[in-house]
N, C-alpha and C positions, 0 to 999 in steps of 0.2 A: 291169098288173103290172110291167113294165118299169120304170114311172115312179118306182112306189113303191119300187123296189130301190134306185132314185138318191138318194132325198130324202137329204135333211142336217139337222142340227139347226141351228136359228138359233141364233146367239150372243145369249146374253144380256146385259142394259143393264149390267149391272155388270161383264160381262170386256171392254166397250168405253169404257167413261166411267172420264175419269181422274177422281176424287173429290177431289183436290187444283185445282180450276182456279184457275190464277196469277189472271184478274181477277178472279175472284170473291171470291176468298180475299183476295186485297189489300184491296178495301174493305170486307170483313169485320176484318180488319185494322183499317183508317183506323176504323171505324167503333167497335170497341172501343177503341182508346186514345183519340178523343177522350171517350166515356164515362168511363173512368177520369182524363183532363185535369179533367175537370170536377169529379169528387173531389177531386183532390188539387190544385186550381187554388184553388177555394173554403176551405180551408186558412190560417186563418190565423198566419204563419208566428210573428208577436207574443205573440198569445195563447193559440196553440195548445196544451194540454197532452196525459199520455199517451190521458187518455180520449176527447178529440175527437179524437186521430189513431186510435186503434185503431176509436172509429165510426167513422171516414173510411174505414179498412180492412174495416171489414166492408161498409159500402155499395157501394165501388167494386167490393169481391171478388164480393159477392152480384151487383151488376149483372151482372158481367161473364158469370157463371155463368148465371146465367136468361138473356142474349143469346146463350149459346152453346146451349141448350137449344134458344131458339127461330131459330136457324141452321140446328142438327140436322132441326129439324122442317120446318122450309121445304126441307131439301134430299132427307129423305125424300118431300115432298106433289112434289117438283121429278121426283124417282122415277116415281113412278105415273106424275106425268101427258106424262112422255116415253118412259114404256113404253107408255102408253095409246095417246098420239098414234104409234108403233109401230104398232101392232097394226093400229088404224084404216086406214093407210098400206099395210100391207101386202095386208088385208082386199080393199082399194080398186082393188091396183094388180092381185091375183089374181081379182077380179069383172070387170073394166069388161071390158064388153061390144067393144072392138075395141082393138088395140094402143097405137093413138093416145093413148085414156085413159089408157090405165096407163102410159106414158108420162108424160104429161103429169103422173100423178099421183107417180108416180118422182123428174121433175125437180122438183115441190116440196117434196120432203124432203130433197134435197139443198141443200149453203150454194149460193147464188147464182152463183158464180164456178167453183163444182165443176160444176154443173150447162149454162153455158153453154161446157164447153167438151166437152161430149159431143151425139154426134149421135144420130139414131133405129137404127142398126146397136147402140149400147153400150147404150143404153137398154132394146133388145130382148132381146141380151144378159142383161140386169137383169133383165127383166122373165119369159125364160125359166128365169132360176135361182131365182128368186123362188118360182114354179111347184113346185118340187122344193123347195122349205122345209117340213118341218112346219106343221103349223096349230098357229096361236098361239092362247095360252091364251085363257079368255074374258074373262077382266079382269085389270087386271094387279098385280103380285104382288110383295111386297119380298123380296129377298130377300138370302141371308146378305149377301153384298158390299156391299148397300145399308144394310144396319145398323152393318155397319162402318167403310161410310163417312160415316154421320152421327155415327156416335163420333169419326170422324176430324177431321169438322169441327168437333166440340166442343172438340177437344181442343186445336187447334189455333185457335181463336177466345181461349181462356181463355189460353193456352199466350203467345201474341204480347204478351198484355195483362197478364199477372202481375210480367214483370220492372220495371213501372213502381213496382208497391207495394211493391218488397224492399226499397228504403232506409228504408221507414219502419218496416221489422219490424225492421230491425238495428241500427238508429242512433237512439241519443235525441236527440240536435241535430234539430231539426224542422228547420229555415234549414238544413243540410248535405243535411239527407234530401231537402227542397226540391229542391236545385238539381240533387244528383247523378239526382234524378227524372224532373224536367226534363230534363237532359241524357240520359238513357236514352231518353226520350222519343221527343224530336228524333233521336236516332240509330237508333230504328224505322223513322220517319217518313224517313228520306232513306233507308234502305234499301231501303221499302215503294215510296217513289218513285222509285227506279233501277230495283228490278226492274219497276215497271208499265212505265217507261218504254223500257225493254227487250225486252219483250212487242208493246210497241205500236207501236214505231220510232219513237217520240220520241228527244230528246236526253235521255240517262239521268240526267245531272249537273242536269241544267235542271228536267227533273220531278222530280227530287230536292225542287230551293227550293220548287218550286212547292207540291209535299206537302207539307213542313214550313208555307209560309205560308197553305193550305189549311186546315190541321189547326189551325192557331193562333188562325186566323179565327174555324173551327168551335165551338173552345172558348171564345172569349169571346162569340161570341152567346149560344152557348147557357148559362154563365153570367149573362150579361148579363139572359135571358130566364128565368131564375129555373130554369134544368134540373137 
């Protein structure tokens, strides 16, 4: 009775997971513009008239939209199976037969670095609050937070990759719309690589070039390879 008066409700996966993650979301980034590079790379800027550029705009737009869909989706499927792995963890660490287990199974759910610098006192710790958790659900479960942030990710997949196409929506000069696209482009791409490089404790100026010649590379292979 005592025990039960203590418990606490576990926090759930979505009031702890930022749904913006900088690396994730960066080469979800990288990963949309050069999609769109490759629309508007293949362009040609000669022959081009209004109706091969408004195709080129519905292509690159349409990819871009179905990558954000299937973003969405991978980061809901990324939901379950880190509330899943959760659960399993917890299950694990409130069964094992002697402290030591649950211990040991404690410290593998923790990053590596968090984990080796706790001893069996904090661990036990853990392992007696754990105890006074509710029992988690039986399988795990989306929910609001989680929908909201695979909207979030959509949004912002499509959201990074649109301002590449808006020269060609406002500008008849194909050759202007080009370059000022281009130049859009590249001014993603060095910002997508400061902030990585930011995150990661690189040189931020340095992973900047490196994105942009990253990204440049990207898009003529996969031109090159008929993408």
């Amino acid at each position: 009775m005592e025990r039960a008066a203590t418990r606490v409700d576990a926090p759930t996966r979505g009031e702890n997971r930022r749904v913006l993650q900088p690396g994730e979301r960066i080469a979800e980034a990288l990963f949309g513009l050069i999609m769109v590079l490759t629309f508007t790379g293949s362009l040609s800027v000669a022959e081009a008239g209004r109706d091969d550029v408004r195709m080129m705009l519905i292509g690159a737009l349409g990819c871009n939209i179905a990558w954000g869909i299937i973003v969405a989706i991978l980061y809901l499927m990324d939901c379950l199976s880190e509330q899943g792995r959760d659960i399993r963890a917890l299950r694990a660490a409130r069964s094992a037969a002697e402290p030591a287990a649950a211990h040991r199974v404690i410290a593998e759910a923790l990053p590596p670095m968090v984990a080796a610098a706790h001893g069996p006192a904090e661990y036990e710790t853990v392992r007696q609050k754990l105890l006074m958790v509710d029992e988690p659900p039986a399988r795990p479960r989306l929910s609001k937070a989680d929908w909201l942030g695979g909207l979030a990710v959509f949004l912002w997949v499509f959201a990074i990759t649109f301002p590449v196409s808006i020269p060609f929506i406002f500008m008849d000069d194909v050759a202007q719309a080009m370059r000022l696209s281009n130049g859009i482009a590249v001014a993603l791409l060095v910002i997508a690589g400061y902030a990585y490089g930011r995150i990661t404790n690189y040189r931020p100026w340095l992973t900047s070039l490196a994105m942009v010649v990253l990204g440049v590379a990207l898009v003529a292979a996969t031109i090159a390879l008929g993408g």
